[in-house]
NUVEXKE-166936 format. One line per 4 residues: for each residue y, x, z of C-alpha. Coordinates in nm, 4 decimals. Each point is the difference from the previous one (the first is absolute). Example, Ala and Ser with C-alpha at 12.3 -4.5 7.8 and 13.67 -1.06 7.14 Angstrom:
2
-0.4500 1.2300 0.7800  0.3440 0.1370 -0.0660
// end
This chain:
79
0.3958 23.3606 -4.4263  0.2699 0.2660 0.0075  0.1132 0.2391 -0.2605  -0.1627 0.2786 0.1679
-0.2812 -0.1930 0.0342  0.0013 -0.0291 -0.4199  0.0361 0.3610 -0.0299  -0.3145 0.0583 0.2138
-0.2040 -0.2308 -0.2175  0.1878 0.1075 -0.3562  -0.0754 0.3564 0.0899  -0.3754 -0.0992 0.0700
-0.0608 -0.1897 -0.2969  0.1526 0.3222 -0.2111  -0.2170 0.2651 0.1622  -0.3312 -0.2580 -0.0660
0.1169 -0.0421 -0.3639  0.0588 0.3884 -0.0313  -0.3718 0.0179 0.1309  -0.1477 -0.1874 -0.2743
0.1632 0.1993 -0.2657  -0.1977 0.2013 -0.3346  0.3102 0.1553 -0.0653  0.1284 0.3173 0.2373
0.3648 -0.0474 -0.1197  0.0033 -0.3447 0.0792  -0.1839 -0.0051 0.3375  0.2282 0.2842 0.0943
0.3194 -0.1821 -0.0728  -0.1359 -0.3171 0.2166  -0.1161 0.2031 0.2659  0.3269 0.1373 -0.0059
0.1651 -0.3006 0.0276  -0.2207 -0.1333 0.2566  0.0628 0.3088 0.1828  0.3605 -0.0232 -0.0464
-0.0313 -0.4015 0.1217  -0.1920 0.1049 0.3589  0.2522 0.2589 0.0596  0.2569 -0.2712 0.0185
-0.2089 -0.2343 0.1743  -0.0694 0.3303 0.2270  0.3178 0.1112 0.0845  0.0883 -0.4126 0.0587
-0.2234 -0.0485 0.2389  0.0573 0.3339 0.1617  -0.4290 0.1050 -0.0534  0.1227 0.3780 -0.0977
-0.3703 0.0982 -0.0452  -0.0485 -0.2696 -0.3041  0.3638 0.1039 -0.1334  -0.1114 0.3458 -0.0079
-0.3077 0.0243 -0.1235  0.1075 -0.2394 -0.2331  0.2905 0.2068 -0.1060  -0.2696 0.3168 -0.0243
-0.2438 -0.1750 -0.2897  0.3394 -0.1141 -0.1619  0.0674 0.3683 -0.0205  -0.3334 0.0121 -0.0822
0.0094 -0.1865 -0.3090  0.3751 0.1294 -0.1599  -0.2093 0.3236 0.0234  -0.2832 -0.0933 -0.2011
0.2034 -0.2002 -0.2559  0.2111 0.2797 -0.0819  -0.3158 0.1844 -0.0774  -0.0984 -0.2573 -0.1671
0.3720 -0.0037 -0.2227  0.0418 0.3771 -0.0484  -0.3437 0.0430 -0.1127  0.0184 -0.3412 -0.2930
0.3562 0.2283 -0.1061  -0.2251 0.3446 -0.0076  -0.2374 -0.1522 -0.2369  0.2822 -0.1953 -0.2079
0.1877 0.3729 -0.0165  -0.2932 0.1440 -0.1116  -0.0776 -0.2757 -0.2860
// end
């Protein structure tokens, strides 16, 4: 088994245990990394489709947790 091989698998395991998450912030910041991991393995193994969609939900996600951020600091201002 190669390295790029252990990215593959490390990003697959990540995404699963972002899947299985009760917490948003913490299932984002897997996914993320999962994400993060396949673009990697993606761009290694020269699959551009699984790098960039990949890449995408990683976008995705940095979206949604600084939503997530600036909205906890609104209601921490406001207190």
């Amino acid at each position: 088994m190669d390295t790029v091989e252990i990215i593959g698998y490390a990003a697959s395991v990540m995404v699963a245990i972002s899947l299985m998450m009760k917490d948003i912030i913490w299932l984002r910041w897997l996914n993320f990394s999962g994400c993060t991991l396949f673009v990697i393995y993606g761009v290694a193994i020269s699959a551009w489709p699984v790098a960039g969609m990949n890449a995408f939900v990683a976008c995705i996600n940095i979206y949604h947790l600084l939503k997530i951020y600036r909205a906890k600091a609104a209601r921490a201002s406001r207190a």
